[in-house]
BATORLUM-816635 format. One record per residue: y, x, z of N, C-alpha, C in turn. Coordinates in steps of 0.1 Angstrom, whole numbers, plus 5000, padded with zeros to 4 digits. Example, Ala and Ser with C-alpha at 12.3 -4.5 7.8 and 13.67 -1.06 7.14 Angstrom:
2
494351325078495551235078496751325078 497851285071498951375071500051295079 
This chain:
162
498850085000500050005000501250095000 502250034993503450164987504450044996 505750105000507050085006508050064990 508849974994509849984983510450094981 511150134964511150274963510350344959 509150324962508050394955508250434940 507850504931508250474916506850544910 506350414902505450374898505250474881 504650584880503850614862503650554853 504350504849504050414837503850494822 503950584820503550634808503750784808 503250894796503051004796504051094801 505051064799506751094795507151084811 506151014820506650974834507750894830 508050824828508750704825507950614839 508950594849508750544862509150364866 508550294868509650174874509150154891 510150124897509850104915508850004917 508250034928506949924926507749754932 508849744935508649614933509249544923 509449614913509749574903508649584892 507549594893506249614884505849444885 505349454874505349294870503449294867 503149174863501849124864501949164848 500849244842500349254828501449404823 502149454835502349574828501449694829 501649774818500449894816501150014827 500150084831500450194842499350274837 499950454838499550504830498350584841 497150624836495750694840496050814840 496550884852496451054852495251144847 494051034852492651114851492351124837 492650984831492251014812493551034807 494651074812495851104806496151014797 496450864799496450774787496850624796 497750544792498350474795497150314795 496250324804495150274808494750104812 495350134827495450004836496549884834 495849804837497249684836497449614847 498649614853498549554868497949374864 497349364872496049214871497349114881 497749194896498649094905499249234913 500149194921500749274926501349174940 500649224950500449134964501949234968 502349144977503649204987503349145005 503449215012503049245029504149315036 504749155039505649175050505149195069 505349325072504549335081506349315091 505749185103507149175107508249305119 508949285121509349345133509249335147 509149425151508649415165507449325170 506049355157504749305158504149335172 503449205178503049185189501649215187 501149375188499649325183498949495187 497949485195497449595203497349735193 497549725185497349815177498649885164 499349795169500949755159501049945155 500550025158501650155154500550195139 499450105141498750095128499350055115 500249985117500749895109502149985101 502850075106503950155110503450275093 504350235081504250335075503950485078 503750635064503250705065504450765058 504850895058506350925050505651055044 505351055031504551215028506151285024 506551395026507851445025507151525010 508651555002508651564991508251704989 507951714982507251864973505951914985 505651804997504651845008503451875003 502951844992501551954987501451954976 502752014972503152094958504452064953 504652144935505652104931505951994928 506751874926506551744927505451654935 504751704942503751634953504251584962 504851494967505551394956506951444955 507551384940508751424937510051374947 509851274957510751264969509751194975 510751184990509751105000508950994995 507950965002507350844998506450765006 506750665013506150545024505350495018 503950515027502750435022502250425033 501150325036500550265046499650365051 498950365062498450425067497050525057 496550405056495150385051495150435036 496150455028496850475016495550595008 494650615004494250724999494850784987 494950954986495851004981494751114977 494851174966493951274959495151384955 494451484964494951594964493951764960 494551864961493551974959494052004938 492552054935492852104920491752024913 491752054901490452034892488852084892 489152184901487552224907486852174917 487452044927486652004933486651854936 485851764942486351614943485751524931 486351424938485951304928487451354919 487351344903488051394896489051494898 488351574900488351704904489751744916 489451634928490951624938489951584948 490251634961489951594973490651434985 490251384985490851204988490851275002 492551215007492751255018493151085020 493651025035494250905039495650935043 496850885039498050935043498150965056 497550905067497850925082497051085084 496051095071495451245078496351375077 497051335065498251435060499151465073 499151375082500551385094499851525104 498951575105497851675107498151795108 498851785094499051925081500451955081 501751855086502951895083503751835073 502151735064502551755052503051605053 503051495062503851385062503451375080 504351245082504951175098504951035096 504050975107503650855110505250775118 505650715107507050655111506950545119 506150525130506350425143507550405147 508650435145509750375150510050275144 509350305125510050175121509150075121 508550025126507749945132508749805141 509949885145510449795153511249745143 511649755123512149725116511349615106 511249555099510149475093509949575083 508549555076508349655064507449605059 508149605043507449525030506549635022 505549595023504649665013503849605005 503849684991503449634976502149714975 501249614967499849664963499249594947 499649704942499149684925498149654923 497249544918496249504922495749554904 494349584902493649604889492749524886 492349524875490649444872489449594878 489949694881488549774886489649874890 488949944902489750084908490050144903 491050204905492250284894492950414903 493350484897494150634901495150584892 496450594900497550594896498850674901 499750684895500850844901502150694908 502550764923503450724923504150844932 505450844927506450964927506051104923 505051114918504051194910502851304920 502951134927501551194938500251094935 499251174931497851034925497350984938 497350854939496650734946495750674940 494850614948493950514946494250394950 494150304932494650174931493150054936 493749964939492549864943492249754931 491149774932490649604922490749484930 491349424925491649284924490249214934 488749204929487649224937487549314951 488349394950488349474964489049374974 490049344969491249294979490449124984 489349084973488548984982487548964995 487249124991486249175002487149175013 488349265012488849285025489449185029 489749065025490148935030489448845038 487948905041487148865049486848955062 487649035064487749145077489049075083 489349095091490749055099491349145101 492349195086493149305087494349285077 495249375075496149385067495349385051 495949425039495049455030494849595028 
């Protein structure tokens, strides 16, 4: 889940638009096959409120990976994303396509981002590009892992955020 501001890969050229401005049936471009791929299917938005009453609330509390924090453009500025957010990192020699999947709260570890619990006591809207099948997608030109549309049904039967 991305914070407003995020700015979404939409084609080779990095041609970017902010994720809440990505619309249903636009194409977003495939880092892995280098080719303008996926088409956003829905794009869910998650107002998590302020000053959430809920034993676990600093869960809820974006992830801030600071800019150029694991590499050049890794990401090209800050960038809020949810805890849970998986982010593929590393080179082409190792991983599922050829990147190591980290969770943005693991990154807070490393230096390489900070679990922003203060703004928790702020509301915070988060956007989730939904696909017809899992996807790798660049946003601020850091690759994430996009959800299928079928995922986001499974997890609607857990009692959690998405």
């Amino acid at each position: 889940m991305l914070v407003i501001g995020a700015r979404i890969q939409e084609s080779e050229d990095e041609t970017s638009t902010p994720i809440e401005e990505l619309e249903v049936g636009q194409c977003i471009y495939d880092p892995v096959k280098d080719q303008n791929q996926f088409i956003v299917k829905m794009l869910k938005k998650q107002v998590v409120p302020a000053y959430l009453n809920h034993m676990n609330r600093d869960a809820y509390a974006p992830v801030r990976i600071f800019a150029h924090a694991l590499g050049k453009d890794m990401p090209s500025m800050d960038l809020l994303v949810s805890s849970e957010q998986l982010i593929l990192v590393g080179d082409f020699s190792r991983g599922l396509c050829g990147y190591n999947e980290r969770s943005a709260i693991s990154l807070c570890a490393t230096g390489a981002a900070r679990h922003e619990v203060e703004r928790i006591n702020l509301p915070v809207t988060y956007f989730v590009p939904l696909f017809s099948a899992p996807a790798v997608f660049r946003a601020n030109g850091l690759m994430l892992y996009g959800c299928s549309i079928n995922d986001i049904v499974h997890r609607s039967n857990r009692k959690r955020l998405i």
